[in-house]
C-alpha positions in Angstrom: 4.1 -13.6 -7.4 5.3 -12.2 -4.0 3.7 -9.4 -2.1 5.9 -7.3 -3.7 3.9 -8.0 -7.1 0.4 -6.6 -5.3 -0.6 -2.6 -4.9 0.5 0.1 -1.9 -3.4 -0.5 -0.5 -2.9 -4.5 -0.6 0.3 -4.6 0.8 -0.4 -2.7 3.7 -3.6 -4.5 4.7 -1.4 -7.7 4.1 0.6 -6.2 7.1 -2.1 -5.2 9.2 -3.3 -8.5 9.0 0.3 -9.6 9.6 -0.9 -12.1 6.6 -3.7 -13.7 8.8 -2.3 -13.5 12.2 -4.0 -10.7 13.4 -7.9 -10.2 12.3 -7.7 -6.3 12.6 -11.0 -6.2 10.6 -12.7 -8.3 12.5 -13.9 -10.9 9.5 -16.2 -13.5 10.9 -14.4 -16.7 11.5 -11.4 -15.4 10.5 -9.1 -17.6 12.3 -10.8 -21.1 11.1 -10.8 -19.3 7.6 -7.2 -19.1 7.9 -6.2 -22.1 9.1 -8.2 -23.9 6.5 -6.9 -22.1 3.8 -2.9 -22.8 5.3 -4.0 -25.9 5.3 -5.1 -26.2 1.6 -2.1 -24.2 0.4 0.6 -26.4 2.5 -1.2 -29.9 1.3 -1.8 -28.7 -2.1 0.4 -25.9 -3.4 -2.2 -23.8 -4.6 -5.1 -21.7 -4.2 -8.6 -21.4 -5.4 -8.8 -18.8 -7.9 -8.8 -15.0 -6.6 -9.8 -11.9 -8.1 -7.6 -9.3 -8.6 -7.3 -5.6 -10.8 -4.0 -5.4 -12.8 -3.5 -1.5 -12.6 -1.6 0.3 -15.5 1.9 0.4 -13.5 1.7 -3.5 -13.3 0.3 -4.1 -9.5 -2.5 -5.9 -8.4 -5.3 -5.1 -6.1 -7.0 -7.5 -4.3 -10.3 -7.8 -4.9 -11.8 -11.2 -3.5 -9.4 -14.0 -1.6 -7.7 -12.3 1.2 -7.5 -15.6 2.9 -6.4 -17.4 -0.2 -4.2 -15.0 -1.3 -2.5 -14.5 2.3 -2.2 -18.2 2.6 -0.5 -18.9 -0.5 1.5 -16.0 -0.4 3.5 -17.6 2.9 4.6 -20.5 0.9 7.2 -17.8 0.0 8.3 -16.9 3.2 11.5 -17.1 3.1 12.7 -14.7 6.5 13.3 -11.7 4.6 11.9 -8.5 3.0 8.9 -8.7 1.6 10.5 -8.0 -2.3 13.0 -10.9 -1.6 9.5 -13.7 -1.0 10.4 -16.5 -3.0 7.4 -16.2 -6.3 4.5 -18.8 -6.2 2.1 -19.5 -8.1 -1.4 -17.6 -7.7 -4.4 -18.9 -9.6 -6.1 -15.7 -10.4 -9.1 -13.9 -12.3 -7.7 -10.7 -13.6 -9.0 -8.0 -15.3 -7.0 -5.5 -16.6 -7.4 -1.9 -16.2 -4.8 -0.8 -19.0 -7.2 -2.2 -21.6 -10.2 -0.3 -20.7 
């Protein structure tokens, strides 16, 4: 996945948040939260899982695992646009609204 991959809503709070650089909902202990989860993601690759909704035109919304998601997501930083991330990996729990 890349950013690209998540809902309007999602993306946008992902830039708020300038993906965990600025706390601009004031989440308590956002910044260690952060840095552990960087951390985690840099040493290991991955994520704990997340939760996410898989709408009926294919994006996800976020649900649960901002910090995760935000942390793995910038393994695909490549410089550029958003769409043009490199994909990683996202361990995930996903429901999927199409089915219900």
């Amino acid at each position: 996945m890349n950013p690209e991959d998540f809902d309007e809503n999602t993306i946008n709070a992902f830039l708020e948040r300038d993906f965990g650089n600025v706390d601009s909902y004031l989440v308590p202990n956002d910044v260690e939260r952060m840095s552990t989860q960087k951390q985690l993601a840099k040493s290991t690759g991955t994520n704990e899982p997340i939760i996410v909704l898989k709408n009926p035109n294919g994006k996800y919304e976020l649900i649960e695992g901002w910090h995760r998601t935000m942390s793995i997501l910038l393994l695909g930083d490549n410089g550029e646009d958003l769409k043009n991330w490199n994909k990683v990996k996202i361990r995930a729990f996903v429901k999927d609204l199409k089915k219900y």
